[in-house]
PDB file of N, CA, C and O in Angstrom:
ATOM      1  N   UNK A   1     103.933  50.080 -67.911  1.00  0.00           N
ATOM      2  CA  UNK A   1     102.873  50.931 -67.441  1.00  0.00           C
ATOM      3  C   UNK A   1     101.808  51.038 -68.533  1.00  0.00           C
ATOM      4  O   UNK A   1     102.176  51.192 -69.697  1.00  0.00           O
ATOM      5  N   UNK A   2     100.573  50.969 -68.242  1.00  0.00           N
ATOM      6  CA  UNK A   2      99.459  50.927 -69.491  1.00  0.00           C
ATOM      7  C   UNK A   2      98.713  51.873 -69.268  1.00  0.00           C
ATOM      8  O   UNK A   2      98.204  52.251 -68.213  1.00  0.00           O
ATOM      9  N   UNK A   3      98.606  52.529 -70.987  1.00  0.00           N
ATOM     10  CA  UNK A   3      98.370  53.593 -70.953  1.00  0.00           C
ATOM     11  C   UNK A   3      96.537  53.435 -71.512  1.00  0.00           C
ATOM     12  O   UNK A   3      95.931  52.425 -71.867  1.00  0.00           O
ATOM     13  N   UNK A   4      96.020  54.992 -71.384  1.00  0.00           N
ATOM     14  CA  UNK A   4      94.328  55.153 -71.148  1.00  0.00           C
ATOM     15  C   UNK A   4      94.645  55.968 -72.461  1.00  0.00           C
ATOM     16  O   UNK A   4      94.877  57.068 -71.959  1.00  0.00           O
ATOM     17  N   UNK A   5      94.770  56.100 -73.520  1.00  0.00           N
ATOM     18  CA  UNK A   5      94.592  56.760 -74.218  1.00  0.00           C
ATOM     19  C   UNK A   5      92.661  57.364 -74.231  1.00  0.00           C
ATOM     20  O   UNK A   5      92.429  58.563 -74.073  1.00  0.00           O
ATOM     21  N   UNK A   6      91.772  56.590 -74.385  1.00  0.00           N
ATOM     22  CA  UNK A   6      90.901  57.219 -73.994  1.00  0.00           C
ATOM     23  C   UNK A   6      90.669  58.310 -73.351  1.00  0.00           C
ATOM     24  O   UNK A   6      90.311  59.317 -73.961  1.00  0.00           O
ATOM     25  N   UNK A   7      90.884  58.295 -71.585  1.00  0.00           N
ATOM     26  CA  UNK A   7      90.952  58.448 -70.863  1.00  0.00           C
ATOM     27  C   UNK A   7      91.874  59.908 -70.926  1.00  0.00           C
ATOM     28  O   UNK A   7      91.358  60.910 -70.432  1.00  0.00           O
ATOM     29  N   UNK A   8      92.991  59.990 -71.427  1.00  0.00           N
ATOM     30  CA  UNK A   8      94.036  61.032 -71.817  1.00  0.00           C
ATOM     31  C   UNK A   8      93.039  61.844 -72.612  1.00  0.00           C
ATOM     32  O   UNK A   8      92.773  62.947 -72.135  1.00  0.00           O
ATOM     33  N   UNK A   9      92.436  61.496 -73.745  1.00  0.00           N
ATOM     34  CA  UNK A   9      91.623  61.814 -74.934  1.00  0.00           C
ATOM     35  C   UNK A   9      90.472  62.949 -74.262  1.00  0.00           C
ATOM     36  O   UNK A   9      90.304  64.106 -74.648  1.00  0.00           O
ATOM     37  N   UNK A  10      89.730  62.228 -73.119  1.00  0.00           N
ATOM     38  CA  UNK A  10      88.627  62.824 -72.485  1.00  0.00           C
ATOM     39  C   UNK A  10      88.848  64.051 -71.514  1.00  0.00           C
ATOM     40  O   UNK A  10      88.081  64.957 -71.187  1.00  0.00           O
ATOM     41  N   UNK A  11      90.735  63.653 -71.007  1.00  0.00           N
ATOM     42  CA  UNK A  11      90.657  65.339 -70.184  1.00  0.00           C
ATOM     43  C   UNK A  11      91.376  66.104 -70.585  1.00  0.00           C
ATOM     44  O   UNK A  11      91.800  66.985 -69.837  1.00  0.00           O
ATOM     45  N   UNK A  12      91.945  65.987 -72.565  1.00  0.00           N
ATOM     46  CA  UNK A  12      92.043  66.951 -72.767  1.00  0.00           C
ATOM     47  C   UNK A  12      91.213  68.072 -73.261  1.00  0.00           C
ATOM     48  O   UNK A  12      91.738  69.003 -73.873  1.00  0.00           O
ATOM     49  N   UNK A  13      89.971  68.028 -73.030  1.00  0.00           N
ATOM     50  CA  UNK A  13      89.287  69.016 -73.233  1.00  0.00           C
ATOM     51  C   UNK A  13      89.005  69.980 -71.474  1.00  0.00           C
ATOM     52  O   UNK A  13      88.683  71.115 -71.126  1.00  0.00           O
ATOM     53  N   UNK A  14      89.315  68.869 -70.909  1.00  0.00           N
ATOM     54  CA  UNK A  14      89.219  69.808 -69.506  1.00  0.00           C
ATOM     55  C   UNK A  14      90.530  70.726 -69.019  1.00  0.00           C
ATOM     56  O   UNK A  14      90.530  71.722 -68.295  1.00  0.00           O
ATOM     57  N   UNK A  15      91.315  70.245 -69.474  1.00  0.00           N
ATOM     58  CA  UNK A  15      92.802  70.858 -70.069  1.00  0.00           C
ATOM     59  C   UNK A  15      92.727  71.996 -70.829  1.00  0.00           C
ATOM     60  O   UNK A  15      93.214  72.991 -70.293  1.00  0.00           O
ATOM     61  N   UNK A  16      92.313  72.122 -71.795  1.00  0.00           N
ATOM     62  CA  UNK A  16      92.418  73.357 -72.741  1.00  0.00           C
ATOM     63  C   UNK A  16      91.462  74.291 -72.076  1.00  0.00           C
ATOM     64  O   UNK A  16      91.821  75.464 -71.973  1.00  0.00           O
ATOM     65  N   UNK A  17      90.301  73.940 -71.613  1.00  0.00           N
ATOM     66  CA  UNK A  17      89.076  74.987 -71.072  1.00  0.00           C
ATOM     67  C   UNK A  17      89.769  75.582 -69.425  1.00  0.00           C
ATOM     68  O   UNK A  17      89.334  76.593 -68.874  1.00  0.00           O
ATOM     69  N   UNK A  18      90.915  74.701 -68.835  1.00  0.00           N
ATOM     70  CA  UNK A  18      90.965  75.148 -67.629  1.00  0.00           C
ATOM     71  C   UNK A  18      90.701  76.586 -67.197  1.00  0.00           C
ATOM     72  O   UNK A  18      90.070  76.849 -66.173  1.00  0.00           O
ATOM     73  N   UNK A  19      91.054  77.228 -67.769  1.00  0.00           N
ATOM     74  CA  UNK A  19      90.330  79.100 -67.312  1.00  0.00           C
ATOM     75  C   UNK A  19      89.575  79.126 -67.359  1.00  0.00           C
ATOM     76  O   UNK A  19      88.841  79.569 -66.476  1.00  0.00           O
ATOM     77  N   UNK A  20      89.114  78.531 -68.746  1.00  0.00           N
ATOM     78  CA  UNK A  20      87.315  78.853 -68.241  1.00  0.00           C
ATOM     79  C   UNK A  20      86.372  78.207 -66.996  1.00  0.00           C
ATOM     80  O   UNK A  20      85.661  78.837 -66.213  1.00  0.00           O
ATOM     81  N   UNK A  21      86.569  76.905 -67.057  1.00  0.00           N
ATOM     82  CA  UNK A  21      86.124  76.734 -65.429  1.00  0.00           C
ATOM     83  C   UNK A  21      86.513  77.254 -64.726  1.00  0.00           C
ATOM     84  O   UNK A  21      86.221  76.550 -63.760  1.00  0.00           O
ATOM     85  N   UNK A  22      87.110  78.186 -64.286  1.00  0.00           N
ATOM     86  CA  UNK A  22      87.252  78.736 -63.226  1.00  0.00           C
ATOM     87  C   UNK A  22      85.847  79.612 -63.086  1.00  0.00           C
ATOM     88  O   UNK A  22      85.324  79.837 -61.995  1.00  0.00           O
ATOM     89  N   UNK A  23      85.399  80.001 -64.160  1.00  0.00           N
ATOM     90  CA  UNK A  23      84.353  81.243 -64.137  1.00  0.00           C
ATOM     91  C   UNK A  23      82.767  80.688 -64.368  1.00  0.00           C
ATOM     92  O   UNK A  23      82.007  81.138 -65.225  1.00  0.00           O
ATOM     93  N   UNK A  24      82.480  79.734 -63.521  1.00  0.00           N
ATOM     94  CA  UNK A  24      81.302  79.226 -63.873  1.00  0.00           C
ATOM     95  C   UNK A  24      80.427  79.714 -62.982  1.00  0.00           C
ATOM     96  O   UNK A  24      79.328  79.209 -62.758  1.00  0.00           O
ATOM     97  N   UNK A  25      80.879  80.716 -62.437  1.00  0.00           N
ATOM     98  CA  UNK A  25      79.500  81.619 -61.934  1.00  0.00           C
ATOM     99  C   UNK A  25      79.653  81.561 -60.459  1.00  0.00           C
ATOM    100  O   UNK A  25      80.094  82.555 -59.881  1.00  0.00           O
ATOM    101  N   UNK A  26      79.250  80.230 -59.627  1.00  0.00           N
ATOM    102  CA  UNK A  26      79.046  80.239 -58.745  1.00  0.00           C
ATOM    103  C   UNK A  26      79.494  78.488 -58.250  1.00  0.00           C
ATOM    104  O   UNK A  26      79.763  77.720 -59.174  1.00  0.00           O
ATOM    105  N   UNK A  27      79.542  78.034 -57.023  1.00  0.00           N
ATOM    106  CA  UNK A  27      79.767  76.581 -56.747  1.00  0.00           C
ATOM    107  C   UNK A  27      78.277  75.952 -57.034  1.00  0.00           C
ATOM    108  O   UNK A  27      78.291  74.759 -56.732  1.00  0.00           O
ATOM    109  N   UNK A  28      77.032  76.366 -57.507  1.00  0.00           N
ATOM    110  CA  UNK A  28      76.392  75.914 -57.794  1.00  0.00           C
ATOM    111  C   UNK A  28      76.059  75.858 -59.594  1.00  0.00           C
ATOM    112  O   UNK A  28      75.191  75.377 -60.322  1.00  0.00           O
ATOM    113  N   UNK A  29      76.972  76.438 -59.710  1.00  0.00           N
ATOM    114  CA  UNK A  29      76.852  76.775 -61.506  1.00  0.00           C
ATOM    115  C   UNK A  29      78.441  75.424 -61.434  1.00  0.00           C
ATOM    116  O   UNK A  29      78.138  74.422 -62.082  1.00  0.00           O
ATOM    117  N   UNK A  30      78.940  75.388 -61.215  1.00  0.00           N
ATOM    118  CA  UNK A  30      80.676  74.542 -61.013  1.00  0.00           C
ATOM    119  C   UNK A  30      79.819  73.228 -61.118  1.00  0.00           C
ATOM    120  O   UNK A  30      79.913  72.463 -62.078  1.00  0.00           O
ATOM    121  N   UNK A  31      78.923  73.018 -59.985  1.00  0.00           N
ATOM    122  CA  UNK A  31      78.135  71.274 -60.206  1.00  0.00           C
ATOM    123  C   UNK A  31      77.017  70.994 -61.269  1.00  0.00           C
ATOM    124  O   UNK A  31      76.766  69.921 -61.817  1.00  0.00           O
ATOM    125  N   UNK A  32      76.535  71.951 -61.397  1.00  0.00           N
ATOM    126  CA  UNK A  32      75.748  71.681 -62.497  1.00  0.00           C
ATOM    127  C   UNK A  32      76.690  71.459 -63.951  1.00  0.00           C
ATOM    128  O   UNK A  32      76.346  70.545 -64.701  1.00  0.00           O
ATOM    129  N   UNK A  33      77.581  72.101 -64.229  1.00  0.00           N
ATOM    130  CA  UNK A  33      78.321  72.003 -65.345  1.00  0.00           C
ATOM    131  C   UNK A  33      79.206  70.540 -65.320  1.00  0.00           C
ATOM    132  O   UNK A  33      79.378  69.788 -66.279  1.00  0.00           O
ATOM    133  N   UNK A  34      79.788  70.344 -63.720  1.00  0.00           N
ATOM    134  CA  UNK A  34      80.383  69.202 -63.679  1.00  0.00           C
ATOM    135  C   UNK A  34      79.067  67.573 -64.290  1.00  0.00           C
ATOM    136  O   UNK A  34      79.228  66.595 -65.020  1.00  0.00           O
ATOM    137  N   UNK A  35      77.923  68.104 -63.490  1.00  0.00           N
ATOM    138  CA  UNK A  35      76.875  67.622 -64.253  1.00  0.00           C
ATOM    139  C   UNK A  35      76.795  66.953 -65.448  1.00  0.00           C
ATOM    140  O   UNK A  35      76.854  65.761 -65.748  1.00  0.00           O
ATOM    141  N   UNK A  36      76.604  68.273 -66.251  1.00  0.00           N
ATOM    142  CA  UNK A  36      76.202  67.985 -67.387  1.00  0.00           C
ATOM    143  C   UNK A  36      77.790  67.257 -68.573  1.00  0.00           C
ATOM    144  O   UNK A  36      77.734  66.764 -69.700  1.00  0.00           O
ATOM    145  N   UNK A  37      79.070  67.520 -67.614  1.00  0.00           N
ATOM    146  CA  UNK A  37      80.208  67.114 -68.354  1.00  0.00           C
ATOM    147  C   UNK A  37      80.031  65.737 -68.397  1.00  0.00           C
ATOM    148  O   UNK A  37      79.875  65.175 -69.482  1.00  0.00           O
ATOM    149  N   UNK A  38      80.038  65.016 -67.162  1.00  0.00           N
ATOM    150  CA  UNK A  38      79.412  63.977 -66.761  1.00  0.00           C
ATOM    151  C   UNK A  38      78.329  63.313 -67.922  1.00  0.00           C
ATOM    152  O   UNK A  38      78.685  62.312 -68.545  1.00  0.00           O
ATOM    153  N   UNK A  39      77.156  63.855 -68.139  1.00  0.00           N
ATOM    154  CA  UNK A  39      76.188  63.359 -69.018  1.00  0.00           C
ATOM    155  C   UNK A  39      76.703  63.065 -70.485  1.00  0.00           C
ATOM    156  O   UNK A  39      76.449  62.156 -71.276  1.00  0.00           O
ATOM    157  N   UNK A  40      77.585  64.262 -70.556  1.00  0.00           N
ATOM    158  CA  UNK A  40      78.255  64.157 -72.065  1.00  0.00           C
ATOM    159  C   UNK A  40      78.677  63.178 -72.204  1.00  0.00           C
ATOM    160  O   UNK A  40      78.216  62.307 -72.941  1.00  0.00           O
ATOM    161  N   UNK A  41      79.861  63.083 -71.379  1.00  0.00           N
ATOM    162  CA  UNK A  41      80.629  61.808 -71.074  1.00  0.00           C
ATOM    163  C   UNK A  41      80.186  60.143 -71.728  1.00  0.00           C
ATOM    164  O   UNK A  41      80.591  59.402 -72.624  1.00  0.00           O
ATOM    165  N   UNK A  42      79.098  60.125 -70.650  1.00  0.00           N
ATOM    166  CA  UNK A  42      78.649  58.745 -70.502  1.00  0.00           C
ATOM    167  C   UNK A  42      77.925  58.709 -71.956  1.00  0.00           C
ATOM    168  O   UNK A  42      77.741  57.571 -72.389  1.00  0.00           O
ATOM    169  N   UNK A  43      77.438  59.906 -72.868  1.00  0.00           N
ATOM    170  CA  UNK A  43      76.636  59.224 -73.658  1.00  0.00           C
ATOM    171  C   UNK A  43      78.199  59.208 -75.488  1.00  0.00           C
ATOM    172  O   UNK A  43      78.314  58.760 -76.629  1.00  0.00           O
ATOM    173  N   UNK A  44      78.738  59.814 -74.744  1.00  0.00           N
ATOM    174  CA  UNK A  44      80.290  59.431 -75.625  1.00  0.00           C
ATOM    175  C   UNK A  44      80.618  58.112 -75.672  1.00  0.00           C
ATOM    176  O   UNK A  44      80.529  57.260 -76.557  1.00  0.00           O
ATOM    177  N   UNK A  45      81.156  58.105 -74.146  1.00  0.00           N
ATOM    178  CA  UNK A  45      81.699  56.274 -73.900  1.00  0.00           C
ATOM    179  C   UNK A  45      80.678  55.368 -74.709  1.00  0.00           C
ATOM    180  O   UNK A  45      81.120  54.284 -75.089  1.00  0.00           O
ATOM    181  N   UNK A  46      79.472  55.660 -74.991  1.00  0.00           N
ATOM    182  CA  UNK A  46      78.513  54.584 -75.046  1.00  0.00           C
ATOM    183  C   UNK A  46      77.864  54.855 -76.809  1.00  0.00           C
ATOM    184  O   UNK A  46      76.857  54.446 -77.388  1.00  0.00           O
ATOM    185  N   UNK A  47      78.645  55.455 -77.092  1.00  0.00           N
ATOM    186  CA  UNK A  47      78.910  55.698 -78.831  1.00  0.00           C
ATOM    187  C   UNK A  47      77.250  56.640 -79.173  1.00  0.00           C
ATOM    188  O   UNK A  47      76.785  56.859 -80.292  1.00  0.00           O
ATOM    189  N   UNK A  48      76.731  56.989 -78.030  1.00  0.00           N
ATOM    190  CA  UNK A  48      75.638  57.914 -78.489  1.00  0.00           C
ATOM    191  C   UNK A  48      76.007  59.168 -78.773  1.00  0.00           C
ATOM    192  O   UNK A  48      77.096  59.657 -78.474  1.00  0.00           O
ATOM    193  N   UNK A  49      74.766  59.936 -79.583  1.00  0.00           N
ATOM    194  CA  UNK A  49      75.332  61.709 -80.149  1.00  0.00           C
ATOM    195  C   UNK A  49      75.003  62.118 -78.646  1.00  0.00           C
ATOM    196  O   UNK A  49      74.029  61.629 -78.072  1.00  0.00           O
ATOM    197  N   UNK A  50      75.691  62.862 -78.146  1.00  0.00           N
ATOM    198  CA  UNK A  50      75.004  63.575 -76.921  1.00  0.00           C
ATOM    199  C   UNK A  50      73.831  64.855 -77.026  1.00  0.00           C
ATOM    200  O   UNK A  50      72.779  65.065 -76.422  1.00  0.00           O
ATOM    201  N   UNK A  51      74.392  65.410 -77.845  1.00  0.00           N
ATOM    202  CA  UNK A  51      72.585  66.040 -78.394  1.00  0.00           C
ATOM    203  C   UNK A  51      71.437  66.160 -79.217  1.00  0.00           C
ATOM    204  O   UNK A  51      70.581  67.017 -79.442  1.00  0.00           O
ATOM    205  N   UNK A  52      71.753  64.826 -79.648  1.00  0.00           N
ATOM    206  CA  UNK A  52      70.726  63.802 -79.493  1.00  0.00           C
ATOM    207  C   UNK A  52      69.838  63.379 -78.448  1.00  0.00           C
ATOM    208  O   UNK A  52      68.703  63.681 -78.081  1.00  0.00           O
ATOM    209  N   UNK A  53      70.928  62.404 -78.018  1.00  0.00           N
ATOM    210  CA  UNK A  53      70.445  62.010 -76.577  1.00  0.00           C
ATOM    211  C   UNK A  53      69.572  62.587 -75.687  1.00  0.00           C
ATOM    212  O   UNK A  53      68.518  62.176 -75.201  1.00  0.00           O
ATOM    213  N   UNK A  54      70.454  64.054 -75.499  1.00  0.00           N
ATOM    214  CA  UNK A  54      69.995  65.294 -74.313  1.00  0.00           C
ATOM    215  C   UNK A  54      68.698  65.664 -74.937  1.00  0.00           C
ATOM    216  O   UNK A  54      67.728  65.210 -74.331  1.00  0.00           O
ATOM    217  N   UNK A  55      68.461  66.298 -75.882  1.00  0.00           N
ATOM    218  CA  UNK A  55      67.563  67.118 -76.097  1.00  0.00           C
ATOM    219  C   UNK A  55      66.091  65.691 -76.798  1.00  0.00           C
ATOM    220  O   UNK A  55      64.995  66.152 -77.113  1.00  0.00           O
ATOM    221  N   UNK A  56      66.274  64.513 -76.894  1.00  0.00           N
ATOM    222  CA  UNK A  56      65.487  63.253 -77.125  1.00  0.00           C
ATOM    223  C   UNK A  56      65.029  63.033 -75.263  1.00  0.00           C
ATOM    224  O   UNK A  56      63.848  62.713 -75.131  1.00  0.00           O
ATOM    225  N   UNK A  57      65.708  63.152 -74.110  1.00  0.00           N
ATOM    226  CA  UNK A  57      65.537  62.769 -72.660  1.00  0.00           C
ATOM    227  C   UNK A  57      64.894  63.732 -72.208  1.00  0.00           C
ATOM    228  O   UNK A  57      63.866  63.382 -71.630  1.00  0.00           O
ATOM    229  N   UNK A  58      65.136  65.125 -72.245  1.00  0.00           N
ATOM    230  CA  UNK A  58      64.354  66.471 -71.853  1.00  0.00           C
ATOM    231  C   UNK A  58      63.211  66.630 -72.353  1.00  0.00           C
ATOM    232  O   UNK A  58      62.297  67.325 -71.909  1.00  0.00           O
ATOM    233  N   UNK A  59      63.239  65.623 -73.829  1.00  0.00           N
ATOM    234  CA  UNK A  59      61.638  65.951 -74.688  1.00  0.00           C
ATOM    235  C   UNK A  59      61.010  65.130 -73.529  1.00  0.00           C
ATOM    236  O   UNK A  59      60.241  65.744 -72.790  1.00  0.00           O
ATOM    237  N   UNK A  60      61.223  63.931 -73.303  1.00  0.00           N
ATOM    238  CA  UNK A  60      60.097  62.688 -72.853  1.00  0.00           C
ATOM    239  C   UNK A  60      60.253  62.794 -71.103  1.00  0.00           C
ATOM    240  O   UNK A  60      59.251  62.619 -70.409  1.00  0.00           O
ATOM    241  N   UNK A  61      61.618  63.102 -70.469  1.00  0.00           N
ATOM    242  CA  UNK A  61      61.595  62.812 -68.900  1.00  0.00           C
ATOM    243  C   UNK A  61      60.028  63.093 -68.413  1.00  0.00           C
ATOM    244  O   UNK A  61      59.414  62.317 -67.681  1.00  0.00           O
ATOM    245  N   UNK A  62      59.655  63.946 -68.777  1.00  0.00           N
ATOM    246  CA  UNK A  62      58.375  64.834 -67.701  1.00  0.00           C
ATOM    247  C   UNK A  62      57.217  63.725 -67.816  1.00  0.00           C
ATOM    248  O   UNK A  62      56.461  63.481 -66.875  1.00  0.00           O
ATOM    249  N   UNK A  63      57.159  63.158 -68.905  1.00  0.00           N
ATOM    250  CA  UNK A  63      55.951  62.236 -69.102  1.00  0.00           C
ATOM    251  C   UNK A  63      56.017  60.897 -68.928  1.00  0.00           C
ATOM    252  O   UNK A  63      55.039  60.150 -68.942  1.00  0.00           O
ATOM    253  N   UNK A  64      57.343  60.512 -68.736  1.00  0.00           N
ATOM    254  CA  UNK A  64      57.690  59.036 -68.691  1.00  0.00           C
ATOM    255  C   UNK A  64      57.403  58.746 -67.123  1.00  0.00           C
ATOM    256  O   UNK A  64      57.760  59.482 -66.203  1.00  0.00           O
ATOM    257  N   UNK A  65      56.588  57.360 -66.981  1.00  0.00           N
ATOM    258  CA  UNK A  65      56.095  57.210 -66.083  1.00  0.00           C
ATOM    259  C   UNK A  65      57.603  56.107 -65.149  1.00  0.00           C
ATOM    260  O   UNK A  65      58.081  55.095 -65.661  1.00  0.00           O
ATOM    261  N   UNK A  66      58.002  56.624 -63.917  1.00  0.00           N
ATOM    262  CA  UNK A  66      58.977  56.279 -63.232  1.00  0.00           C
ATOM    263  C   UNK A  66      59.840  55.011 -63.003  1.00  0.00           C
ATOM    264  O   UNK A  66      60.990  55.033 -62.565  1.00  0.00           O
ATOM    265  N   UNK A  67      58.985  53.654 -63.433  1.00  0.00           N
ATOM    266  CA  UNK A  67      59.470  52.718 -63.999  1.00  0.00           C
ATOM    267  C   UNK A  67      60.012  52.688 -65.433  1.00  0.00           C
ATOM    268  O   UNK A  67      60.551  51.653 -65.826  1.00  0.00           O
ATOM    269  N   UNK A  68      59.923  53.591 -66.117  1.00  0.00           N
ATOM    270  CA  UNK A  68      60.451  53.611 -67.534  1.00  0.00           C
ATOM    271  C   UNK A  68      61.571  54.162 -67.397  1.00  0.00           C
ATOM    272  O   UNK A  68      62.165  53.813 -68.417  1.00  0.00           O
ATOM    273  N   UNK A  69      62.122  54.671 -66.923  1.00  0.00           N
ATOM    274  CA  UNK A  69      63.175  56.126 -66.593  1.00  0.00           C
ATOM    275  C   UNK A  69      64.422  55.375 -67.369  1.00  0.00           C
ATOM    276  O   UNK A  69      64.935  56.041 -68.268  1.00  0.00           O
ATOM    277  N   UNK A  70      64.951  54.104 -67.129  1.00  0.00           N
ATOM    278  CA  UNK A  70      65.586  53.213 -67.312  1.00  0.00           C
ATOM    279  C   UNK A  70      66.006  53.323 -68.837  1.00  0.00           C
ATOM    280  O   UNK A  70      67.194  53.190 -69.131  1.00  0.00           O
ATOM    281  N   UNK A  71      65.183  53.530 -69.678  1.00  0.00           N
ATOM    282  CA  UNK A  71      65.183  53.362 -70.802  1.00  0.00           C
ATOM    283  C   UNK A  71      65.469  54.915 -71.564  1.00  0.00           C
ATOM    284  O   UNK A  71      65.251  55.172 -72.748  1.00  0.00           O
ATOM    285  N   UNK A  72      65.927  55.693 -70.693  1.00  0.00           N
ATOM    286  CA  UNK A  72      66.432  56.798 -70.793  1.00  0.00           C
ATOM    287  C   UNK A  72      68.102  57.007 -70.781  1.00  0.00           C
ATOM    288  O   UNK A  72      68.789  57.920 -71.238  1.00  0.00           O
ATOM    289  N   UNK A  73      68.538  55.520 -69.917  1.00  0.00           N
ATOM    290  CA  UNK A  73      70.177  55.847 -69.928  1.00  0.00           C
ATOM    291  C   UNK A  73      70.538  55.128 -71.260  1.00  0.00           C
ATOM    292  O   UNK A  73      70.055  54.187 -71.890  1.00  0.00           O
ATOM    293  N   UNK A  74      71.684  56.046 -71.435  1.00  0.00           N
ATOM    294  CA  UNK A  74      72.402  56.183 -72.821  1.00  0.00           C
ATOM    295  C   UNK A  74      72.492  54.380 -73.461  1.00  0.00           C
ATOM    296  O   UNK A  74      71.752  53.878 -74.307  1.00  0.00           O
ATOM    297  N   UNK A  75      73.140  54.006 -73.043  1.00  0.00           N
ATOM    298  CA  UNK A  75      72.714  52.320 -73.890  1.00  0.00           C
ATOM    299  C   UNK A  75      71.684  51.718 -73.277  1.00  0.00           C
ATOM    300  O   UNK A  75      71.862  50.507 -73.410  1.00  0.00           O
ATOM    301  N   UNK A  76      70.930  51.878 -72.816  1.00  0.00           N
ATOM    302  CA  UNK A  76      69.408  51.449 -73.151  1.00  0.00           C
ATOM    303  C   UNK A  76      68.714  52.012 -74.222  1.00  0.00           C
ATOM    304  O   UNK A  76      68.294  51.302 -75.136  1.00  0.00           O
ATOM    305  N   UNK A  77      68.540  53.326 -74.194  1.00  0.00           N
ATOM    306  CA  UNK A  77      68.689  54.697 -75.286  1.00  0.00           C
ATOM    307  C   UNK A  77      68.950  53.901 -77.032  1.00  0.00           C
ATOM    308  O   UNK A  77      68.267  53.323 -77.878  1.00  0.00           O
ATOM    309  N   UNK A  78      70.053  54.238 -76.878  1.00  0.00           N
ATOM    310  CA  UNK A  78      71.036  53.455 -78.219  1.00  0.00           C
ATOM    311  C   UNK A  78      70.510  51.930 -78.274  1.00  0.00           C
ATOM    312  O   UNK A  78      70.037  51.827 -79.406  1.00  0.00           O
ATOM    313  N   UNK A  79      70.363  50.721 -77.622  1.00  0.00           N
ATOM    314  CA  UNK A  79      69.676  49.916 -78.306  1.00  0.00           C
ATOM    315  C   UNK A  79      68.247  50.414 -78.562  1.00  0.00           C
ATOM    316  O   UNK A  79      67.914  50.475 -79.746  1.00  0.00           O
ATOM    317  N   UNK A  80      67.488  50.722 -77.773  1.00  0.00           N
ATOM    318  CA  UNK A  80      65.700  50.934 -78.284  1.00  0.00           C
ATOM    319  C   UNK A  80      65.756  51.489 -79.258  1.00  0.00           C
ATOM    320  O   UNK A  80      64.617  51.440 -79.721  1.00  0.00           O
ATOM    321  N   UNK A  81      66.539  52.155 -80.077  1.00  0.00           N
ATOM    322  CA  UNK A  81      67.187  53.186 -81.241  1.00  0.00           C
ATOM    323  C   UNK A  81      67.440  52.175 -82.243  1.00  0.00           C
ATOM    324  O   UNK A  81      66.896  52.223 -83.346  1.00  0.00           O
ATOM    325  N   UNK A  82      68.178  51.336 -81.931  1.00  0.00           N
ATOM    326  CA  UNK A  82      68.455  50.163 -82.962  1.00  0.00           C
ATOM    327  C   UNK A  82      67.529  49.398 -83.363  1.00  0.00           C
ATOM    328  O   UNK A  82      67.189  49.129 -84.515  1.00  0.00           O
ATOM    329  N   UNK A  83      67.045  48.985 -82.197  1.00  0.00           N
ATOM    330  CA  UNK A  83      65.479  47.918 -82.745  1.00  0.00           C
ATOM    331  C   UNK A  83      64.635  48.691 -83.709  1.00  0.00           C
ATOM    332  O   UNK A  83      63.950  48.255 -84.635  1.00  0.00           O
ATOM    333  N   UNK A  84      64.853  50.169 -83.233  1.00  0.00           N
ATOM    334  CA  UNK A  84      63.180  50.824 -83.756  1.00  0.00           C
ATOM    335  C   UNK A  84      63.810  50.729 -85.511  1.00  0.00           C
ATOM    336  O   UNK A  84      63.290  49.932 -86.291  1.00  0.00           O
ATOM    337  N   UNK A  85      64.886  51.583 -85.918  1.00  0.00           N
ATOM    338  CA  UNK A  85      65.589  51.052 -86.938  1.00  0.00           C
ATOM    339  C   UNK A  85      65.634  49.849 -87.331  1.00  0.00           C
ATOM    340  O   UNK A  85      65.574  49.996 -88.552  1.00  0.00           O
ATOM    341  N   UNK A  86      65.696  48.812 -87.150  1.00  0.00           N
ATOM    342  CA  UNK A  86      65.830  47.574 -87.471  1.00  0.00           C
ATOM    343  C   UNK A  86      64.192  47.128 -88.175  1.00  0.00           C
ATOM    344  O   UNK A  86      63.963  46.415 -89.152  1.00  0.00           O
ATOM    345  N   UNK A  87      63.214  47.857 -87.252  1.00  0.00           N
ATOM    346  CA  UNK A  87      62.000  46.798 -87.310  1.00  0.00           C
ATOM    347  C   UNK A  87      61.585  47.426 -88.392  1.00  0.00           C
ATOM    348  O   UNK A  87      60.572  47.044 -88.977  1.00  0.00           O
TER     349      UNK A  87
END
C-alpha cells in the first residue's frame, strides 16, 4: 500500500483545528475559508511563500488586464520571480 506522506502532512493541520472549523461563522464564512485553505495549499505544493504570494496577487489583481491573470497562478508567479532575479 503506498503511502502520501505529503498528503498525511497537509491534513494534519485540518486535524488539529477540527473544532475550530466548526465555528466559522456561517456556510458562507465555511467556503470562503475552505477557499482560502485551498489557495494556501496550491501555493505550498508549488514551493511558493503563501503570503507572499497572497498579499503580491491582491496588490496587482484589480489592475491586471484579464489576459494577464495567468501570470498570477502560483508557478507562473514563482518562475516570473526567478527570471526577474536572475536578470
Amino acid at each position: 500500500m503506498p503511502f502520501n506522506n505529503a498528503a498525511e502532512r497537509g491534513l494534519r493541520g485540518i486535524a488539529l483545528g477540527r473544532k475550530a472549523w466548526l465555528f466559522c461563522g456561517s456556510d458562507r464564512g465555511g467556503q470562503r475559508a475552505a477557499i482560502m485553505y485551498g489557495l494556501i495549499t496550491t501555493a505550498k505544493l508549488n514551493d511558493v511563500d503563501p503570503q507572499a504570494w497572497l498579499a503580491d496577487v491582491l496588490a496587482r489583481i484589480n489592475d491586471m488586464p484579464q489576459t494577464r491573470l495567468r501570470e498570477l497562478l502560483p508557478w507562473e508567479w514563482k518562475a516570473i520571480r526567478e527570471q526577474t532575479k536572475a536578470a
